[in-house]
Residue, then its C-alpha position, 0 to 999 in steps of 0.5 A: x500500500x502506497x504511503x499517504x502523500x505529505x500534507x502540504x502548506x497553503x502556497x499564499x500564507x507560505x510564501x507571505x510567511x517567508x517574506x515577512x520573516x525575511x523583512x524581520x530578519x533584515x531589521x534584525x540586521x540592521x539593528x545588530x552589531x558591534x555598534x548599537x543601533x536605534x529603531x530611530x536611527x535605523x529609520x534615518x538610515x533608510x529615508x534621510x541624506x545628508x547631515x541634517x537631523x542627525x545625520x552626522x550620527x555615527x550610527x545613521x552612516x553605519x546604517x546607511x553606508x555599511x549595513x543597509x547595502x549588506x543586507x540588499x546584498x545579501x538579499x539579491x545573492x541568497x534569492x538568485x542563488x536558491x531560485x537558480x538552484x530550484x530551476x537546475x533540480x528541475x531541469x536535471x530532475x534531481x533535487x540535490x542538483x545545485x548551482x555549484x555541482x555543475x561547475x559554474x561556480x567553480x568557474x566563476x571563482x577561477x576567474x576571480x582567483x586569476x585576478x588577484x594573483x596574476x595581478x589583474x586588481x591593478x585594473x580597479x576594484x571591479x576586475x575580480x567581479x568581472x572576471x568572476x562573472x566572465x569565468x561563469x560564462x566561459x564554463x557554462x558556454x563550454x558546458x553547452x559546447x560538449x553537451x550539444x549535438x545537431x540542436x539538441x542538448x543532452x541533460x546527463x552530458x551537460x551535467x557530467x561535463x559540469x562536474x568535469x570542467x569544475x573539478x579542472x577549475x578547481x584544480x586551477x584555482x589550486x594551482x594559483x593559490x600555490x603561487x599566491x604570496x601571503x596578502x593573496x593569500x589572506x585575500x583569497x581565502x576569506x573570499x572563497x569562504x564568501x563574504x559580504x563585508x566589502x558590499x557598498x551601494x556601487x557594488x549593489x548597483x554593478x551586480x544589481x541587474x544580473x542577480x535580479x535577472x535570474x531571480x525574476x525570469x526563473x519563474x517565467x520558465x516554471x511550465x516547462x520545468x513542470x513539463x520536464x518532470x513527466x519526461x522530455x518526450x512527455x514534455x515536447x508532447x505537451x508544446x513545452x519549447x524544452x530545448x528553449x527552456x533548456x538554454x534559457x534555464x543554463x544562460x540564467x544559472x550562469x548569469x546569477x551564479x557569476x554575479x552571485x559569487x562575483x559579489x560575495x565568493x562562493x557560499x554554499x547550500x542555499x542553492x541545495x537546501x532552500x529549494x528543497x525546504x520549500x518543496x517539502x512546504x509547498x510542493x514541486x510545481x515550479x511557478x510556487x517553488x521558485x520564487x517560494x525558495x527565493x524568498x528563502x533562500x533570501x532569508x538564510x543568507x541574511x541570517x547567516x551573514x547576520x551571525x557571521x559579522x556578530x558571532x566573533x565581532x569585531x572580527x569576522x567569520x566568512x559567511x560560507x563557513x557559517x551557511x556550511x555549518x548551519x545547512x550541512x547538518x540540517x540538511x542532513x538531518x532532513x534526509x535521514x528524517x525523509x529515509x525513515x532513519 
């Protein structure tokens, strides 16, 4: 006898939940930290410029300057990394598929580590994150490459092929970081844990574009996602454009992941287990799943830089290694939950 399906949230208040619990956690943000900081002062930081009522303040800076970009930073990152995630365990219809499995990450991160210790930062302070996001697209454009025959694009060779080309990149940016003198060295390992600590409104407004590009145009591609869950073949029977959603689904993921690890290095879990949460709340039909694990994903990242810049403040811990900590066990926890261990 087949086992009863799991009882299922209502998709509206979830989804209402999570936003709201995400806009809790960006004012916890914004309030915490080394620096104590006032409802009323958090309330200059977000609608007054200038120095006038007082805005010399040295917590209204703090808030305006420092804190509030984080948090939009943070916010952009976890909602494209966790819906680019979604959208990738649909199309390789495999729900522990992640953003970082099929290389792109592993990519974008090589291009960066190029840059710091080739010397490339002499360019300015924009040549890692342009060449972290250039390193996402040349990996998903070789990616493409070795998986496309006659028009059609084979999803199992697209993935293995991911997971080839990230191992050599990973091997690459091993190869650099032996070169790396020791400030490289400091620089790199700190970013490659991830980090939102250097997140200023120029950098939100670099990234900005790309990570939302990904974050608002998965959604539109959530019916052939659906399509793909019954079979290609079935799929392609339903009028599903499944080679267009293919390419739109891959082009995106590399677009969001780039800029995601381009702006704070590479950060791990959200794109596996925020999907897989919001599918256990509300179910597998992508047009609720993706924005669903945006909005999670969104809210874990905002915690848990939130723990990483107070646990040891006024030092700091990379936010990968805080998300590691936080996602690895609970995720494990969930899987053995869901084999009845």
């Amino acid at each position: 006898m087949r086992d009863a399906e799991p009882r299922r949230w209502p998709v509206a208040p979830t989804l209402t939940v999570l936003a709201v619990l995400l806009a809790v956690a960006a004012m916890i943000a914004a309030l915490a930290g080394p620096l104590s900081v006032t409802p009323a002062t958090l309330w200059q930081g977000l609608w007054y410029d200038g120095l006038g009522d007082g805005g010399g303040e040295p917590g209204y800076r703090v808030v305006r300057d420092l804190r509030l970009p984080r948090i939009v930073m943070a916010t952009l990152v976890g909602a494209a990394l966790a819906s680019t995630g979604a959208a990738l365990q649909g199309l390789f219809r495999n729900p522990l598929a992640d953003p970082g499995l099929i290389g792109i990450s592993a990519g974008a991160a090589l291009g960066a580590v190029a840059v710091i210790v080739l010397g490339g930062g002499a360019l300015g302070h924009q040549a890692i994150p342009l060449a972290a996001f250039l390193g996402a697209l040349v990996t998903t454009f070789l990616m493409w490459r070795i998986a496309s025959r006659g028009g059609e694009t084979r999803v199992a060779l697209l993935l293995l092929a991911g997971i080839a080309i990230g191992a050599i990149a990973m091997a690459l940016t091993g190869v650099l970081t032996f070169m790396a003198d020791d400030n490289e060295l400091r620089t790199l390992t700190f970013w490659s844990m991830g980090s939102l600590a250097h997140s200023r409104w120029s950098d939100v407004a670099l990234v900005a574009p790309w990570l939302l590009a990904g974050t608002l145009l998965m959604p539109l591609l959530a019916r052939p996602l659906n399509g793909l869950m019954l079979g290609e073949q079935a799929a392609l029977h339903l009028g599903h454009g499944v080679p267009r959603a293919k390419r739109a689904v891959m082009v995106l993921g590399a677009v969001s992941v780039g800029a995601a690890v381009a702006a704070a290095g590479q950060i791990s879990f959200v794109g596996l287990v925020a999907p897989h949460l919001v599918r256990l709340l509300i179910g597998v039909d992508h047009r609720w799943l993706i924005p669903g694990a945006g909005l999670l994903g969104a809210l874990l990242t905002v915690f848990a830089d939130t723990l990483a810049r107070t646990l040891v403040a006024p030092a700091e811990l990379p936010i990968g290694l805080v998300m590691a900590l936080l996602g690895g066990p609970f995720f494990l926890v969930l899987l053995l939950r869901r084999n009845g261990v």
